[in-house]
N, C-alpha and C positions, 0 to 999 in steps of 0.2 A: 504494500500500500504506500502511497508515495506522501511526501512531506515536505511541508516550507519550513526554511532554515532563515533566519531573521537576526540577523547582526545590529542592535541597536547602536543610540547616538549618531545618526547621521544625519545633514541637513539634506531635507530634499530641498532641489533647486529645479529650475528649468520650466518646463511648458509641457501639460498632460493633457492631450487631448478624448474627450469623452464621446465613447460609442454610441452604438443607437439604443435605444432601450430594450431591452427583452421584455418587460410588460408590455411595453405597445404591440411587438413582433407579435407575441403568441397568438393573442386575438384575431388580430389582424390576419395571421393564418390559419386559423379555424377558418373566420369568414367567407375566404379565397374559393373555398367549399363551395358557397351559389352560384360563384360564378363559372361559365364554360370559356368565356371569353381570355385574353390576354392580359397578364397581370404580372407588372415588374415592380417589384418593392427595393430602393435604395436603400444604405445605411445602415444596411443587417447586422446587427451582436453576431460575433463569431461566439457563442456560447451554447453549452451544451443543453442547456432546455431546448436554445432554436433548433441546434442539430437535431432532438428527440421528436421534436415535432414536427419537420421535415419528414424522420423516418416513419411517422407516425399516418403521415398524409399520402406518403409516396404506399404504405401499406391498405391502408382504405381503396386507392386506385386514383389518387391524384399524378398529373407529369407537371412533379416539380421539380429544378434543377435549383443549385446554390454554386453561385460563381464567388467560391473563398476568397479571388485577389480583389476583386469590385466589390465583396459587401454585398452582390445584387444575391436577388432571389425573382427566376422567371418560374410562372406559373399557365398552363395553357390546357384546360379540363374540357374542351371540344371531345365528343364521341368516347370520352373516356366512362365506361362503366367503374361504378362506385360498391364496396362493400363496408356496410353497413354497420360492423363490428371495429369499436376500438380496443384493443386486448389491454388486459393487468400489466405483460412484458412490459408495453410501453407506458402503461403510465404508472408504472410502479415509481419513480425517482418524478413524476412530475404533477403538480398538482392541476398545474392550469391545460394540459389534456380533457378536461372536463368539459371544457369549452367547444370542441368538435360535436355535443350532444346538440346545440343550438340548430347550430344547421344541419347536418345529418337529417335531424328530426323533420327540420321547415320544409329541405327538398327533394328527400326521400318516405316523406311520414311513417319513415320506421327508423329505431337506431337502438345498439347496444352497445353500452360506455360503461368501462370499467371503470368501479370509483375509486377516486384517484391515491394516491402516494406525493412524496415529496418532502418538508421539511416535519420533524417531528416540534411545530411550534403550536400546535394546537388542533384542534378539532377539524375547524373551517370546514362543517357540514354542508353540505353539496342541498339540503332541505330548500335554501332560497329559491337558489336556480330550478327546484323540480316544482318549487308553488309557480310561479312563474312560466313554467311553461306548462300548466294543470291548466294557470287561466287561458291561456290561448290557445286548448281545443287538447292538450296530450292527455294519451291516459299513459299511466307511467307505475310501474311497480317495480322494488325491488330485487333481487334474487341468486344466490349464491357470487355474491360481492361484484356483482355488474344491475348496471341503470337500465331497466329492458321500455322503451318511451316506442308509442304509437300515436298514433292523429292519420287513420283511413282516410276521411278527408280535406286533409292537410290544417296547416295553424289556420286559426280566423283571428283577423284584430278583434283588442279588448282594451277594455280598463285595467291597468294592474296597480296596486297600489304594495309595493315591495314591503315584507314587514318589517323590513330592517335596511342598512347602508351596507350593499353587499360589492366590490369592485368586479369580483366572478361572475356572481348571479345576474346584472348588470348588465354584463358583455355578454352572457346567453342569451337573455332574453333579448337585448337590441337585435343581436347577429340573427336571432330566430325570426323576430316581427318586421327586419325587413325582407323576408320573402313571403311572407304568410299575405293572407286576402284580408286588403282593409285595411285600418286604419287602428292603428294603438298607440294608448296614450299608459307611461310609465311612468309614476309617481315614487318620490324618495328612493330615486336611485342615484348611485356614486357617480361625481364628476369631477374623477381624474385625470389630470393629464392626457393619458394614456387612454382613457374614454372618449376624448377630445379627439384623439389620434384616428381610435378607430372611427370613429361618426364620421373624420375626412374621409377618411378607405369609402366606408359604403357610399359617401354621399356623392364622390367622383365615380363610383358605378351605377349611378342612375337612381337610388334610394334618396328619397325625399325625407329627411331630417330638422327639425324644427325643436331647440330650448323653448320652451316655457314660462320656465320658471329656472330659479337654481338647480331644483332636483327634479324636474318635472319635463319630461319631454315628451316628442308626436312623433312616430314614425307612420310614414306609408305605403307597404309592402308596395313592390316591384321585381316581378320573376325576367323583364326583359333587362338585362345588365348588360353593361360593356365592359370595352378591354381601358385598361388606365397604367399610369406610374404613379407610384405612390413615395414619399417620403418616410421613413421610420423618424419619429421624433428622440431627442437625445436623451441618456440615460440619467433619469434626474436625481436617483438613487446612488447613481457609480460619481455622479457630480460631487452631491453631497458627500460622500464620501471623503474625494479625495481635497477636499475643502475643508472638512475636519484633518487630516492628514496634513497637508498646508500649518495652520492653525498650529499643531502638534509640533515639526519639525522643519519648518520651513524659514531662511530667511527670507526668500522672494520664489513662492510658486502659481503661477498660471493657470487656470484650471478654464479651457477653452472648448471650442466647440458647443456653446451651449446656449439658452436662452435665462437670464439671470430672474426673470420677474414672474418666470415658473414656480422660482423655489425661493421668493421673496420672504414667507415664512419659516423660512433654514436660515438665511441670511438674518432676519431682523433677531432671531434669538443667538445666533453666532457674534451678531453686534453686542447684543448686551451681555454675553460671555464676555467682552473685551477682545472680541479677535478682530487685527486689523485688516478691513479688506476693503479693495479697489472695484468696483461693479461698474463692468464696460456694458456697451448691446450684446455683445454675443463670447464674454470673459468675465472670468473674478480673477483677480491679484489677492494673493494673502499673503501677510506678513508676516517674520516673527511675533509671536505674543507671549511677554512674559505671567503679564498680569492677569491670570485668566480668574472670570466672579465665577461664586456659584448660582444657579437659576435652576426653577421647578419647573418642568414640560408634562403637558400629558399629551401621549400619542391616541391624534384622532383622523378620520376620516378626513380627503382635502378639501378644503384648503389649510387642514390641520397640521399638527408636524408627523412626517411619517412614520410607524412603525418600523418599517425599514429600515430607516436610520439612530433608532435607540440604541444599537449596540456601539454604535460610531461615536457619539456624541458620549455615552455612556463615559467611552476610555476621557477624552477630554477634560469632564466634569472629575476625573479622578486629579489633575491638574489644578482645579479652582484652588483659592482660597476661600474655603468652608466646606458646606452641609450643601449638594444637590438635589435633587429628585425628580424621578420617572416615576409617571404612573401609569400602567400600561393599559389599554381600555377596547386593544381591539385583540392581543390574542392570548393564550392565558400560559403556554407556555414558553413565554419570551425571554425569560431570564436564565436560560440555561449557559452564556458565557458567563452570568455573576460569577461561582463557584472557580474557575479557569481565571481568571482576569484576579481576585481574591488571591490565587497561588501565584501571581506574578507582583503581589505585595499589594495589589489595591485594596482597601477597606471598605466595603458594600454592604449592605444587610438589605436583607428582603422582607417587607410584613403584607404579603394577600400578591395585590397588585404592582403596590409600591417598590420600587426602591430609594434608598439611603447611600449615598455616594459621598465617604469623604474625603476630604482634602486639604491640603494637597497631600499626595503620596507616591515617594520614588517608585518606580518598576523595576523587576528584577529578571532576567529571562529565563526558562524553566521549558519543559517539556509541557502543550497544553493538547486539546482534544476540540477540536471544530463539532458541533452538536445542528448548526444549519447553517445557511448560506452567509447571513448578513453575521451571525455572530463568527464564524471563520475571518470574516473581513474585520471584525473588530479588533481579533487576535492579532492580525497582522500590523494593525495600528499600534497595538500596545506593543508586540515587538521592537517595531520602527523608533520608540521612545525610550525602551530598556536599557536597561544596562546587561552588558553581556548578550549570551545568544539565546534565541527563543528557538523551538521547533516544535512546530504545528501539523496533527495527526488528522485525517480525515478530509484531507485539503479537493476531495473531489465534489465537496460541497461548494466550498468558492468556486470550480469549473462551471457550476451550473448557471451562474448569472454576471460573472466578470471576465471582460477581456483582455485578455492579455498583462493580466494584473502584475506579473514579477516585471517583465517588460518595461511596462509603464514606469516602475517605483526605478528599476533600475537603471534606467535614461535619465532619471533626476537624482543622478547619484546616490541611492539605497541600496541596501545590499540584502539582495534577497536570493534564495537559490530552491531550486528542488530538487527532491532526493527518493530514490525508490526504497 
């Protein structure tokens, strides 16, 4: 099993340029599904969720191709027969597989989707996305750990009023009610970024899309689609990231490629950390920061701060001078780097939700155990700051949602390596 080896005290320096996002990609290819027409997506994450879901699609009966040195992904589903089945193999390591149940369902009115795998951060019961597509005509049972979903015939637009802010359920139900007959209207549902993203996707193939409200949107089904190119929007998770990273170890780093008034809410609490930063149109400049405060965040739905990014911030606030706090409020087992990031000398305590981060406190590097995606990346921040060397076990967690991450730190002079 292979490992990052993490040599602390080093300033990163230089210009980090940030990929396309893997939450926008996935959706966006589930969707790809209604269409028969031509379809070239720019700006692909070379990451392994996209690869799984490439292989995911290419297995259903999609002819999709991935041109690794472009970033592109051509897609061209003319005459190609589709099977109906998304197996466990593939979505065992990924959760947002689940997302293929949308359309399958809308333009075959049968599908069977294994429910899904992926990080061990919580539940994130698949129950939203199946009310949701109950109300727009599926009958749907469950059955020896696959989604068996019918609708003879086919979705009909509805009312749905979501019982909750789901980012999953959300992109199912959109991806499904634009080919279904009629006209639906979908109330409190998430709008993310990346939601944004996909509504571009359908609405450049012929899907009529209309806001509302904040949470509240129109769609109105359309089976005649076209061919398009599409843009992936950048990764506002892998930003954040390395803008805490910045922050962390930086005397002057770049963090480029990106739209900064996306993640004005990471920014304005990064301000009142005291971290100093430069916000161009399309850059953040960080600075060194010695004086870092402590501040209490709670991770919410967006334009909230992201879950995503509490393990990130998490290491930082071990920096402040004082008492921090996270309250985590969208998954319930999020706190699984506390215990890991604790043996590298941080002082955290956990009560329910909460965490207690205090500070300041030196790092020390130690042998630690990656438990999901974003908390592996936290690891490797707390490395980048230690003292001595850190080495990081289960590192094919981080494969699944970052690119080219040793690469990256190691172009701004960090010292990072992998090891079998």
């Amino acid at each position: 099993m292979q490992k990052l080896i993490v040599k602390g005290k080093k300033n990163l320096t230089g210009v980090i340029k940030i990929s396309g996002s893997k939450n926008a990609t996935l959706p966006i290819l589930a969707a790809s599904i209604l269409n028969d027409n031509r379809i070239e997506l720019n700006n692909v994450p070379l990451v392994n969720d996209v690869f799984t879901m490439v292989k995911l699609l290419k297995h259903i009966g999609s002819n999709i191709k991935i041109d690794l040195k472009r970033k592109k992904i051509f897609i061209h589903n003319k005459n190609k027969i589709f099977e109906t089945l998304a197996p466990y193999s593939l979505l065992k390591t990924m959760r947002a597989g689940v997302i293929v149940l949308g359309p399958l369902l809308s333009k075959f009115r049968v599908a069977k989707v294994s429910l899904p795998g992926g990080c061990a951060i919580g539940t994130r019961p698949v129950d939203i996305h199946l009310f949701g597509l109950k109300k727009l005509g599926a009958r749907i049972k469950i059955k020896n750990g696959y989604i068996l979903a019918e609708a003879k015939n086919g979705l009909i637009g509805t009312k749905i009023r979501l019982p909750s802010i789901s980012v999953g359920a959300t992109e199912n139900v959109i991806i499904a009610a634009s080919y279904a007959k009629g006209t639906t209207y979908i109330k409190n549902c998430a709008c993310e970024p990346e939601i944004l993203n996909l509504i571009d996707f359908l609405k450049s193939m012929g899907v009529k899309i209309v806001w509302l409200g904040k949470r509240y949107i129109k769609i109105v089904g359309n089976k005649d689609l076209k061919s398009l190119k599409h843009q992936i929007m950048f990764d506002r998770i892998e930003a954040g990231t390395f803008i805490i990273a910045g922050a962390l170890t930086s005397k002057k780093l770049v963090v480029s490629k990106i739209v900064p008034k996306v993640i004005k809410k990471e920014l304005k609490i990064l301000k009142k950390m005291g971290v100093n930063l430069k916000i161009k149109k399309k850059h953040v400049t960080v600075f060194g920061t010695k004086n870092i405060k402590p501040i209490s965040i709670n991770t919410e739905p967006y334009p909230g701060f992201p879950t995503d990014l509490q393990a990130q911030i998490m290491v930082l606030m071990t920096k402040a001078n004082g008492v921090s706090t996270i309250k985590e409020n969208i998954f319930e087992n999020r706190f699984m780097h506390v215990p890991e990031l604790n043996r590298m000398g941080a002082k955290i305590k956990i009560l329910g939700n909460k965490s207690f981060i205090f500070g300041p406190q030196e790092l020390n590097g130690a042998e630690v155990m990656a438990t999901d995606l974003r908390a592996s990346v936290s690891l490797v921040l707390a490395g980048l700051i230690a003292n001595n060397k850190t080495v990081i076990n289960r590192v094919y967690h981080l494969d699944r949602g970052y690119e080219g991450l040793e690469k990256k730190i190691r172009k701004c002079k960090g010292s990072i390596s992998r090891s079998n």
